[in-house]
C-alpha positions, -999 to 999 in steps of 0.1 A, spaced: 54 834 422 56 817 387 85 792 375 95 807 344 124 780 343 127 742 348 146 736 380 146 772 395 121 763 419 138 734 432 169 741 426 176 707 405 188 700 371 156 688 360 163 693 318 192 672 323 168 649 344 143 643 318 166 643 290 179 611 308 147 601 313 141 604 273 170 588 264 154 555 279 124 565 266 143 567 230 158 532 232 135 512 209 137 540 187 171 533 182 164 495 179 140 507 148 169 525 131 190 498 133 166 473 118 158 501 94 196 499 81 194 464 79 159 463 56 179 491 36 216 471 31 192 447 21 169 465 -3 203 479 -19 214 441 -20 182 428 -39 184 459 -62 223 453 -66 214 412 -75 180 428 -98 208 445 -119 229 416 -124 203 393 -138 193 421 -157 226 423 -168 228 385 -174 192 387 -195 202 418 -223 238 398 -233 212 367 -233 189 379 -254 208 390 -279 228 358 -276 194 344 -285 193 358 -321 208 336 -346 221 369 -361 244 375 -336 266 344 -350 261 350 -384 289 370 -403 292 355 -438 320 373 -459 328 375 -495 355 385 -519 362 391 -556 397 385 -568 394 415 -590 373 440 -574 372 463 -606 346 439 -623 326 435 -594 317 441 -560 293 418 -533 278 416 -501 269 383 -480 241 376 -458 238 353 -432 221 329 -453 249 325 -478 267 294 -483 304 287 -485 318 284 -519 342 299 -548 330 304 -582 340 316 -615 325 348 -629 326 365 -663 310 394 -668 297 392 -711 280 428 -712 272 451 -681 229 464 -680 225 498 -692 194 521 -694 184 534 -725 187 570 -737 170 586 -766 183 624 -776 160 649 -792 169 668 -826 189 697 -818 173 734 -810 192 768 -814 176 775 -780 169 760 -749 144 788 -736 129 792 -773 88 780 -775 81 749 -794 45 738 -789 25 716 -765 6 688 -758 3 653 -740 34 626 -742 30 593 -735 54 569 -724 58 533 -723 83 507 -718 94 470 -733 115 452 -753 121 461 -789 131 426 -808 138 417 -841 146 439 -873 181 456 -875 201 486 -854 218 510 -871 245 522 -845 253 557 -868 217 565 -867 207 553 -835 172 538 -851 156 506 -853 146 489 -891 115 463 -889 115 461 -852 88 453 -827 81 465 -793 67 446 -764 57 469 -732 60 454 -703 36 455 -673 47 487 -656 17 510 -678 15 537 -700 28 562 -682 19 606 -692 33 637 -693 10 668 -700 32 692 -718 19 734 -718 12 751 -752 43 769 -762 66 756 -740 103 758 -744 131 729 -743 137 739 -705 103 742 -696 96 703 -715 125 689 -696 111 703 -664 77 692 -671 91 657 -675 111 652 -648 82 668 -623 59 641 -634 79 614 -620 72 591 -651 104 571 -649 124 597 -669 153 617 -663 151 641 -689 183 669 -691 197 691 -716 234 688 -734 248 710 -754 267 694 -785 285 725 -798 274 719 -830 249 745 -850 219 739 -834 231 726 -802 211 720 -777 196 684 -774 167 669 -750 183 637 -737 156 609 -720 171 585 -701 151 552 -683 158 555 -651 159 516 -647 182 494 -668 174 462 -684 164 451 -721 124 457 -711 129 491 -704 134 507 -738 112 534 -747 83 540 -767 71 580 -772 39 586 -783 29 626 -787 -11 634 -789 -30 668 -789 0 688 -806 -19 714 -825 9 724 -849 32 684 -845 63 707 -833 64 686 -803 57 653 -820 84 658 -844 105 667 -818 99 637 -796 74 606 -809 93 577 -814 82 539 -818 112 516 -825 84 493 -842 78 518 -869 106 526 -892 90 565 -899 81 567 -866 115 572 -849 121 616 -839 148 609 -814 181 584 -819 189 562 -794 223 570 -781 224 544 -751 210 505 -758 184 491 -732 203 464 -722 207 434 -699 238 425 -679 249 389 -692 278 370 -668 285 335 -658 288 318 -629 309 283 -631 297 285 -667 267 293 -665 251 319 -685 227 341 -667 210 374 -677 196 400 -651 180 432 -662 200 445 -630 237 449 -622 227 446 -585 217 405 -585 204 395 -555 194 361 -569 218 340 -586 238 329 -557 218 322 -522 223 354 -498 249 369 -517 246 403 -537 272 411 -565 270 445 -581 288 441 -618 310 468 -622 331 461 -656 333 438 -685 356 410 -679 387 405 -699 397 370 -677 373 352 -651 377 363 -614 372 343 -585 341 348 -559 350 335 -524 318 331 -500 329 321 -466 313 318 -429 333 343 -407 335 323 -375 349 356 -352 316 368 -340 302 336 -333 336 327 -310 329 365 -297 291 356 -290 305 324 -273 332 345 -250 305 369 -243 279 337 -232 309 324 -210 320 362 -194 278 369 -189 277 338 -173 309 345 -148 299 377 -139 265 366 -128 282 335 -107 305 360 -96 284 383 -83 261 356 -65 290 344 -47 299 380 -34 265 389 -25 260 354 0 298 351 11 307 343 48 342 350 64 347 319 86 376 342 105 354 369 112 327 349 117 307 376 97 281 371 68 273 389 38 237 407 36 221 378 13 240 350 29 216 323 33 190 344 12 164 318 -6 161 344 -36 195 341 -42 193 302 -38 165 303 -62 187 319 -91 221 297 -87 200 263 -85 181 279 -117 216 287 -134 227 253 -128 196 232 -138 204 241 -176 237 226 -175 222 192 -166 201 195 -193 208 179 -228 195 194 -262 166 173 -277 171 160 -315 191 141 -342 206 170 -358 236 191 -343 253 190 -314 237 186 -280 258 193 -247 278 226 -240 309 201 -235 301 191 -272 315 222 -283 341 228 -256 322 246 -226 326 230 -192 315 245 -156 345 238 -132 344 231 -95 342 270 -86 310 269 -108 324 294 -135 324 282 -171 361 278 -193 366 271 -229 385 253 -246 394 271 -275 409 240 -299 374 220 -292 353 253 -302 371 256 -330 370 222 -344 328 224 -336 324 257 -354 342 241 -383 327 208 -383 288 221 -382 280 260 -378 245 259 -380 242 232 -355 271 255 -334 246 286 -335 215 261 -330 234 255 -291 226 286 -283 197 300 -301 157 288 -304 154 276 -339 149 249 -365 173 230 -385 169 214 -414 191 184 -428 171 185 -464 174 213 -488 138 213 -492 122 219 -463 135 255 -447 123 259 -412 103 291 -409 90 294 -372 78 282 -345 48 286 -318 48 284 -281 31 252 -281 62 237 -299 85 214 -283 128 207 -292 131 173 -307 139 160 -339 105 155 -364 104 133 -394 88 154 -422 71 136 -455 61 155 -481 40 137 -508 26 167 -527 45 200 -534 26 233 -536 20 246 -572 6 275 -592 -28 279 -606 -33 283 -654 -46 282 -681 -36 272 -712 -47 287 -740 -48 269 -774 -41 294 -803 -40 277 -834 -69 301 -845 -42 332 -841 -39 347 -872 -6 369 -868 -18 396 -894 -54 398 -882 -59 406 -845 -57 439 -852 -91 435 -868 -108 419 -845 -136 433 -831 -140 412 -800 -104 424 -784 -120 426 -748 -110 389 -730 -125 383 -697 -98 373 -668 -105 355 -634 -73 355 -608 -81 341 -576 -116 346 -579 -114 382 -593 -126 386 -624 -115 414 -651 -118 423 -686 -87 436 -705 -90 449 -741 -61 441 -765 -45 462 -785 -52 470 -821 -19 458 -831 -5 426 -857 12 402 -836 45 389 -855 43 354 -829 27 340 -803 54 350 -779 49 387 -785 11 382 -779 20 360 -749 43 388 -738 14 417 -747 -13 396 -727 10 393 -696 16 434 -696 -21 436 -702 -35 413 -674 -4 425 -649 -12 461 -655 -52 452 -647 -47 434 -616 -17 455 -598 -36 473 -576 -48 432 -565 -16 421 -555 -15 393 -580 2 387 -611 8 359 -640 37 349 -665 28 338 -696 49 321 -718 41 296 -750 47 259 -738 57 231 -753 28 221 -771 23 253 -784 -2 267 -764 -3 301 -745 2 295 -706 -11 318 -685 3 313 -651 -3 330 -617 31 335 -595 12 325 -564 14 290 -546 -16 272 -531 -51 263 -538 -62 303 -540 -41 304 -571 -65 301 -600 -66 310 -631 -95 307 -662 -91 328 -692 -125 335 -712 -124 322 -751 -123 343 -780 -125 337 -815 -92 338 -820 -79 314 -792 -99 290 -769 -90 276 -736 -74 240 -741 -70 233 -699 -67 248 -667 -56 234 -628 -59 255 -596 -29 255 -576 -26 233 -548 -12 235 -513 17 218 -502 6 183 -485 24 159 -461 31 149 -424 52 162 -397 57 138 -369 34 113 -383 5 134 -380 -12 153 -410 -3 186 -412 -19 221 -423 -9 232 -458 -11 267 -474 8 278 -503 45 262 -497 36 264 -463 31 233 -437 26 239 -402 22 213 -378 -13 209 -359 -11 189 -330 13 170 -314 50 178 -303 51 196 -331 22 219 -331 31 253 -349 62 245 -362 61 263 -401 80 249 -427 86 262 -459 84 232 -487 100 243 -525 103 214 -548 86 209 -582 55 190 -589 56 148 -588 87 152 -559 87 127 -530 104 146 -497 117 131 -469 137 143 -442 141 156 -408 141 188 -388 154 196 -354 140 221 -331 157 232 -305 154 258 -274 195 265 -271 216 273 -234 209 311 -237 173 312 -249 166 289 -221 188 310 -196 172 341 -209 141 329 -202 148 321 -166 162 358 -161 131 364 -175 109 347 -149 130 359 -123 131 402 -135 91 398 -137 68 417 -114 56 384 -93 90 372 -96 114 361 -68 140 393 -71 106 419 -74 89 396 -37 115 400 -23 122 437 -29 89 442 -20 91 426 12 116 450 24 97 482 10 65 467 29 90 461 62 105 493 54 70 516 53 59 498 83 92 509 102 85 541 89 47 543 106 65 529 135 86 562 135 58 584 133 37 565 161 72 566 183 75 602 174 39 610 189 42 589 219 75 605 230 63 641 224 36 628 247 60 613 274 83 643 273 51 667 280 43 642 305 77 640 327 75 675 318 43 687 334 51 660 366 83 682 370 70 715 364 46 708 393 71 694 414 95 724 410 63 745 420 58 725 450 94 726 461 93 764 451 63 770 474 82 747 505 109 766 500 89 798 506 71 784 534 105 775 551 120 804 545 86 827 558 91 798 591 126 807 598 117 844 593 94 843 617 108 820 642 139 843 640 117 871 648 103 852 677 136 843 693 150 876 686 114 885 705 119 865 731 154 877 740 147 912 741 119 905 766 143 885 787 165 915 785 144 940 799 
């Protein structure tokens, strides 16, 4: 008969058997899964620690960046006048301002017309700007009387106008050409009241208008809208808005901007003039030191946290006698002697401070850093840029001269003596124009002049023009040669010097600034010099000059960029500190440790290898107990078939022998 179910044949609990048998079977399993939650607390662990030196590296790396300490503020006592904004390269200090004449741009209005939608004509307009000088204003008129105009380097600039086009369609046509222009219409209530009004859309003295109308079949437009300031009958529209400059002083000083937005006159600071001044107003510049002393708290509280979280991770309770998951762990050594190393270390140079306890930051006994909050503040007033320089890689210069630019990775912190004994300056050419007949350019026939800048050579053509001085042909020849070589990237000022002659300068430092200027009959060239780079030492050794540049070749030094400003025949001397500050360095160790070979990623990898290995173990454990089970299985199954079968045979033997003796009695009977 067949055993359809384990233990039927015999009788005996044999699943309960080999399930007790299995559990034996089973026990290194167990041991696997135990190891297996171990290798994961840990992986959790690594990942937990990972996170915190993560953590540790972002407020690091932004504690890096001098920017993060920098918060200049500024003030004007009466903030109708003016307005400013500080950078972090602005420099304490008050100063008187005055505010002479705001800068305006210029606006020119157009005869009147009955209607704004009513043709006039067409044809091509061509603007210019410059500076009209000389000959009188009438303010009722709005016209000019023996004036001259000087346009600047921006280029003629033109607007094609359609035949019969009305006031609308001119205004439209103007401000669609994007020539510089705002043109609009008003309406001045009077008879014919409706007015084209031009206005520059930058301000400034140089920016007045000159309107030239060409191809206008029937001169409806260029009676409506030619004007030259320069010539008296020449004037359609009336100025009803000066081209103007803003004028101010600072401390006394007079200074004139074509701008009300300066971004120049005081060092990182922008003022927007706002008003003419009736009194002087006070400008206050002053270092904010808040977020500096909030990039310190956040340095301190980084740094805390990261202790912190060591300690927690490799703790051991002595009364329980139990460890922490990383206690002991050499990883975790690795990153706390790392931590500690920096704050054995002293910063390299002459110039600024040079231990944390310097500027009031001390590690205590429990390895957490305090602060003492009177000593920070007394080091962030005594010397902010050496302050920020703790913390930050940078340069610091004690000379006004040399500005530190950047640095390489081949450059090392320490102090550098610097020498300068040749200042970068510009490529000209002088031109000697006692041959310039004022009244007789215009008839010149050789007006084409050949330029070379920087080893590009152009030709420009003057203008058929009468030049009323040598300064309005020095300012023509600048707007002529600028206008040439803009698409170049270079560019010249040229002014008349002291002895007279034409000086045509390029506005580029360095020995690719040159200059040569070809003669002509009326002006010849009287001398020329190429611009040279900026020469000198750093640390002794000879360095590499380009334009103001000087970068450091070899040594200690190698790639440290300076930048050198100075004028020519100055002597400079002085010294500049480089320095790798306590959270560069520290964001460089997190830096080491967070990469893929580093000691965090090894050891996290470790654990995943210990981990899939555990796992292969599972699957090889899995296969060898399905194997065993069958095994104990099949032993059992025949077992239970053998017992069934004995059980059979006795019970077939007592049959029979009970047949036997019931047999034999009967015999004995009869």
């Amino acid at each position: 008969m067949a055993i359809t179910s384990l233990g039927v044949g015999s009788g005996l609990d044999l699943e309960s058997i080999i399930e007790q048998l299995m559990q034996v079977e089973q026990r290194p399993v167990a041991l696997l899964a135990s190891k297996e939650s171990s290798y994961n607390t840990k992986l959790s662990a690594y990942s937990q620690l990972k996170s915190s030196v993560s953590s540790f590296q972002s407020v690091m790396n932004s504690l890096s960046s001098s920017s993060t300490y920098q918060n200049t503020t500024g003030s004007v006592s009466d903030e109708s006048i003016a307005s400013l904004t500080a950078s972090s390269k602005a420099s304490s200090g008050s100063y008187s301002l005055f505010v002479k004449q705001l800068a305006q741009a210029q606006k020119l209005a157009a005869a009147g017309q009955a209607k704004a939608n009513e043709a006039i004509g067409g044809g091509s307009i061509t603007i210019e700007f410059g500076k009209v000088s000389g000959g009188t204003y009438d303010e009722v008129t709005g016209k000019y009387t023996g004036a001259s105009f000087e346009a600047n380097d921006s280029g003629a600039k033109s607007v094609d106008i359609a035949a019969d086009s009305t006031l609308e369609d001119i205004r439209d046509a103007i401000n669609a050409a994007g020539v510089g222009v705002t043109a609009s219409i008003v309406n001045d209530g009077k008879e014919n009241p409706y007015r084209l009004v031009l206005t520059s859309n930058e301000t400034g003295e140089e920016q007045s208008m000159r309107i030239t109308v060409s191809d206008d079949a029937d001169q409806a437009l260029k009676d409506l809208l030619n004007h030259d300031p320069a010539e008296d009958a020449g004037q359609a529209m009336q100025q009803t808005v000066k081209a103007q400059n803003a004028i101010f002083t600072l401390d006394g000083i007079e200074i004139t901007k074509s701008k009300n937005a300066v971004s120049d006159a005081i060092t990182g600071v922008t003022l927007t003039l706002l008003a003419e001044s009736e009194k002087a107003s006070t400008i206050t510049v002053k270092q904010d030191t808040s977020g500096a002393k909030t990039a310190v708290e956040n340095f301190v509280g980084a740094y805390n946290t990261l202790v912190n979280s060591l300690k927690s991770m490799t703790a051991y309770d002595p009364e329980k006698k139990a460890a922490s998951v990383l206690t002991g762990d050499s990883a975790v050594r690795s990153v706390q002697t790392q931590l500690k190393s920096v704050f054995s270390q002293v910063l390299g140079g002459e110039v600024g401070y040079r231990m944390l306890s310097d500027i009031g930051i001390t590690l205590d006994k429990d390895g957490v850093l305090n602060i003492d909050n009177t000593k920070l503040n007394a080091a962030l007033e005594k010397d902010f840029q050496a302050f920020v320089g703790m913390f930050v890689e940078g340069g610091i210069s004690g000379t006004d001269n040399i500005e530190f630019e950047s640095q390489a990775d081949t450059t090392k912190p320490g102090s550098y003596e610097v020498n300068i004994r040749q200042v970068a300056t510009k490529g000209y050419s002088a031109l000697n124009v006692s041959n310039l007949d004022l009244s007789g350019i215009a008839s010149e026939s050789g007006r084409s002049i050949s330029v070379n800048l920087h080893g590009v050579a152009k030709a420009i053509t003057l203008d058929q023009r009468n030049y009323k001085s040598k300064e309005e042909f020095a300012a023509d020849l600048q707007s002529k040669i600028n206008a040439e070589y803009k698409d170049s990237g270079v560019n010249v000022n040229v002014k008349v010097d002291d002895d007279g002659n034409v000086r045509v300068e390029s506005n580029t430092y360095g020995s690719v600034s040159t200059v040569s200027i070809g003669s002509a009959s009326f002006f010849s060239e009287a001398s020329s010099e190429g611009g040279k780079d900026v020469a000198g030492t750093i640390d002794g050794i000879e360095a590499d000059g380009s334009g103001q540049f000087l970068t450091a070749k070899s040594g200690d030094a190698a790639g440290m960029k300076l930048k050198i400003t100075g004028e020519e025949g100055d002597v400079i001397n002085g010294t500049v500190t480089f320095t790798q500050g306590f959270a560069y360095q520290f964001s460089e160790i997190a830096k080491t440790m967070l990469e893929d070979d580093g000691v965090i990623d090894s050891r996290i990898e470790g654990v995943n290898k210990s981990l899939e290995s555990i796992s292969k173990q599972y699957e090889n454990w899995d296969k060898r107990l399905t194997q065993v089970e069958a095994a104990y299985r099949a032993k059992f199954t025949a077992l239970d078939v053998l017992l069934a079968e004995m059980n059979s045979t006795s019970s077939y033997l007592t049959t029979q022998l009970a047949t036997l003796s019931s047999l034999w009695n009967q015999s004995k009977s009869k």
